[in-house]
TORSE-669186 format. One record per residue: z, y, x of N, C-alpha, C in turn. Coordinates in steps of 0.001 Angstrom, whole numbers, padded with zeros to 6 digits, always signed. Atoms other than C-alpha are relative to their C-alpha. Layout:
BEGIN
ZYXZYXZYX ...
END
This chain:
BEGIN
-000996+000580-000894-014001-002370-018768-000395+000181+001467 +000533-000274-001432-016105-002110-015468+000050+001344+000223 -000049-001168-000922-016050+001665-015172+001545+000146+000127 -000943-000043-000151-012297+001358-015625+001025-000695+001394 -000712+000565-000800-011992-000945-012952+000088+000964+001307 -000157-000535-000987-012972+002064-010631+000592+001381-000023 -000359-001097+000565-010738+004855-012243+001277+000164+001257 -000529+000108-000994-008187+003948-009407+000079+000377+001254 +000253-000226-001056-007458+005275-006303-000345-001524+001186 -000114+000943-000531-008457+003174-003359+001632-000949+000365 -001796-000097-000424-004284+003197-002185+000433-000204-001289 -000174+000942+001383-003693+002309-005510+000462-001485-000116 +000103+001195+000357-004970-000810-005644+000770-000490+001318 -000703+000512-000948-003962-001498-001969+001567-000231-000035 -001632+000247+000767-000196-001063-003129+000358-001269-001016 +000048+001167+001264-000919-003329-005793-000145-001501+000424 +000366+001655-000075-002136-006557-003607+001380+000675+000886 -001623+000427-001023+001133-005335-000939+001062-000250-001082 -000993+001120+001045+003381-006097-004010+000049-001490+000208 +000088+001732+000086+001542-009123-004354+000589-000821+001137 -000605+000685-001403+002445-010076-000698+000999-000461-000012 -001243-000458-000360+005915-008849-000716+000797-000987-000948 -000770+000939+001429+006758-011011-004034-000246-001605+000428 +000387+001466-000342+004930-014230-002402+000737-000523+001543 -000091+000422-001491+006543-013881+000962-000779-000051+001027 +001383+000377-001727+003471-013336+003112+000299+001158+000724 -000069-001726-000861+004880-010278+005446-001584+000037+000871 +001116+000232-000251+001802-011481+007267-001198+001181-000122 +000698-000701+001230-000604-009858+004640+000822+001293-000138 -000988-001476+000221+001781-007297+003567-000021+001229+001233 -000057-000724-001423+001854-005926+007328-002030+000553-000287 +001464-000337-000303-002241-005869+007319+000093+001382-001231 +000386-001255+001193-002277-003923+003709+000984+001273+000047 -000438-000822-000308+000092-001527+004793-000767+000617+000887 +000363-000693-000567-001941-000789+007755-001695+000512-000757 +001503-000121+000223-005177-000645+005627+000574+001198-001481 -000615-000762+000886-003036+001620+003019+000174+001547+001270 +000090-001660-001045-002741+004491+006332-001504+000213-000156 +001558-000030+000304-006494+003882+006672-000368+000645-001072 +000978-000648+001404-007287+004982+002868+000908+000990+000068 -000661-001627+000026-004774+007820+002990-000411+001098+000821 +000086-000754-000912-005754+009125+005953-001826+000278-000362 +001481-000240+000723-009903+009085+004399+000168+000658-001263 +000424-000239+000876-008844+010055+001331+000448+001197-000744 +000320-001343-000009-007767+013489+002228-000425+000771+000743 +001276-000905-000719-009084+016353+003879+000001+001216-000261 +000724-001138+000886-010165+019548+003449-000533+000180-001017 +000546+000364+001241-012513+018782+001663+000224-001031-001325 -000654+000809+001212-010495+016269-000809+001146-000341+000390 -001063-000156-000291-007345+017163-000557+000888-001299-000721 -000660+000667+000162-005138+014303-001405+001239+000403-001474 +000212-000977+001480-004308+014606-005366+001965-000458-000247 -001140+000483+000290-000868+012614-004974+000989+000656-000045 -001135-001244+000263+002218+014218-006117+001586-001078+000535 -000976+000828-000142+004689+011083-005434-000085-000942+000932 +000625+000450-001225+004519+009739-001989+001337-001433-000011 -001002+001082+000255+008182+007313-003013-000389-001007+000200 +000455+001457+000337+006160+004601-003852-000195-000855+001235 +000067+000730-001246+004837+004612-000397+000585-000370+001252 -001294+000164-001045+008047+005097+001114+000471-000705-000133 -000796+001232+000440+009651+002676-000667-001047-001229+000654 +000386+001409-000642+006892-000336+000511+000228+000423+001610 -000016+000299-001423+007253+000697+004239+001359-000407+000074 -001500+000922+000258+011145-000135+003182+000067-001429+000015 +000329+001382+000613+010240-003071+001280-000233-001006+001411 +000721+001214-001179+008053-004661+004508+001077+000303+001012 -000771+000763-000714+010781-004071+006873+001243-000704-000107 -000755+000852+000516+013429-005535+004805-001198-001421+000039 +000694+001566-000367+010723-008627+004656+000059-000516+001370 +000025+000527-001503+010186-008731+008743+001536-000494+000192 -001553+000007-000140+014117-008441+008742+000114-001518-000442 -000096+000871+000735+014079-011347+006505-000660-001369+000377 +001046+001026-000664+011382-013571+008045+000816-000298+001044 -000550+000219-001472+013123-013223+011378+001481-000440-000379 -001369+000456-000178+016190-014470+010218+000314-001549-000788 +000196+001228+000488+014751-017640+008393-000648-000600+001291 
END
């Protein structure tokens, strides 16, 4: 179970707690792990490790997601 926990990309998992945000209402949070989701994309290709992702949606769709939330915050 422990080597499985690191079979994951880093941006992976980071997607995985901005769900969590986005479902709890914390744009807050959600805003930080988005910017810490450029951070691991931008390390985790390269020349030398070219970036293996074939479906970038996912991450188009949460920069959607969080400004439908700001949208949403600012109008509560």
């Amino acid at each position: 179970m422990e080597a499985e926990r690191y079979t994951r990309r880093l941006s992976d998992k980071i997607l995985w707690a901005f769900d969590q945000a986005i479902e709890i209402g914390d744009v807050d949070i959600a805003g930080l792990l988005m910017r810490a989701l450029e951070l691991a994309l931008t390390k985790e290709g390269g020349l030398a490790n070219a970036e293996q992702r074939r479906d970038f949606e996912q991450i188009s769709d949460a920069y959607t997601r969080l400004a439908a939330s700001r949208r949403l915050a600012l109008d509560n």
